[in-house]
C-alpha positions as CSV (number, residue, x, y, z in Angstrom):
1,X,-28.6,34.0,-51.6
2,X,-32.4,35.1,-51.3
3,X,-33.6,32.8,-53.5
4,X,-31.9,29.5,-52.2
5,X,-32.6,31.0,-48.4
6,X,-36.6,31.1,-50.0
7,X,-36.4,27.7,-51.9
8,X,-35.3,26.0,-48.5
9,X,-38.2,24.7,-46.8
10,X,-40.1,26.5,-43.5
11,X,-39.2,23.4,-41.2
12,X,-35.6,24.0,-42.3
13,X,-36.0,27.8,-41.9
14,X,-37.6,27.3,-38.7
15,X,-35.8,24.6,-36.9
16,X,-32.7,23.4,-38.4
17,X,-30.8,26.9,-39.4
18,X,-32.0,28.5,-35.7
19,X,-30.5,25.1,-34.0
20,X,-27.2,25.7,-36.5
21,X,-26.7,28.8,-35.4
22,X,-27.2,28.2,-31.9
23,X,-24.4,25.7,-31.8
24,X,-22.1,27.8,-33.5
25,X,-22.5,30.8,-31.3
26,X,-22.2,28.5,-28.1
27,X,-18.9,26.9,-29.5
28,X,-17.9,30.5,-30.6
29,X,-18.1,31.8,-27.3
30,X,-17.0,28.7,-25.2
31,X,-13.9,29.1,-27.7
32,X,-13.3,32.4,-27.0
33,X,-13.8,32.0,-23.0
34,X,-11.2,29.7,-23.2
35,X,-8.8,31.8,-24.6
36,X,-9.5,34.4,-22.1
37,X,-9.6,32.6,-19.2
38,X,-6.8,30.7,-20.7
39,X,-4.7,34.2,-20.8
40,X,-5.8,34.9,-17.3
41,X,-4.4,31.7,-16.2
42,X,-0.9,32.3,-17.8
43,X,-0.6,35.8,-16.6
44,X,-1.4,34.5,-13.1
45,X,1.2,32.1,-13.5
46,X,3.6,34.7,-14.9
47,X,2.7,37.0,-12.1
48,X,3.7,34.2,-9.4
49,X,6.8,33.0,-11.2
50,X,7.9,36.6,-11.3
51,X,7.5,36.7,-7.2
52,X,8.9,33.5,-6.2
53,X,12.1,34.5,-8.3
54,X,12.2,38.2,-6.6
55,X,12.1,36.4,-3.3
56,X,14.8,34.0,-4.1
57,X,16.8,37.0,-5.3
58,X,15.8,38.6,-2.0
59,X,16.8,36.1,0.0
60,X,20.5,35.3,-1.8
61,X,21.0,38.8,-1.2
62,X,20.6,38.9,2.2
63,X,22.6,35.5,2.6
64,X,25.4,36.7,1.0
65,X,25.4,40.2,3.2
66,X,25.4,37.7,6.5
């Protein structure tokens, strides 16, 4: 790997690989952003479908006691 990293030349050493890896890391962490935020969003979701239904179960209850 050393000696194909040394017979590249120093523009490509200097620009193009930096630029590479750049890209990568942004898409890298853009990807795994998503998925966080992505998780967040579905637990949130979870979280509200989980209260509507206790409130409907609250309220059946108490229509059925009256």
């Amino acid at each position: 790997m050393a000696e194909f990293w040394k017979s590249l030349p120093g523009w490509v050493r200097n620009v193009v690989v930096p630029i590479i890896v750049l890209v990568v890391a942004w898409k890298v962490l853009w990807a795994v952003l998503g998925a966080v935020l992505g998780l967040l969003s579905f637990l949130v979701s979870a979280l509200v479908l989980v209260g509507i239904a206790a409130a409907v179960v609250i309220l059946v209850k108490k229509a059925v006691k009256s």
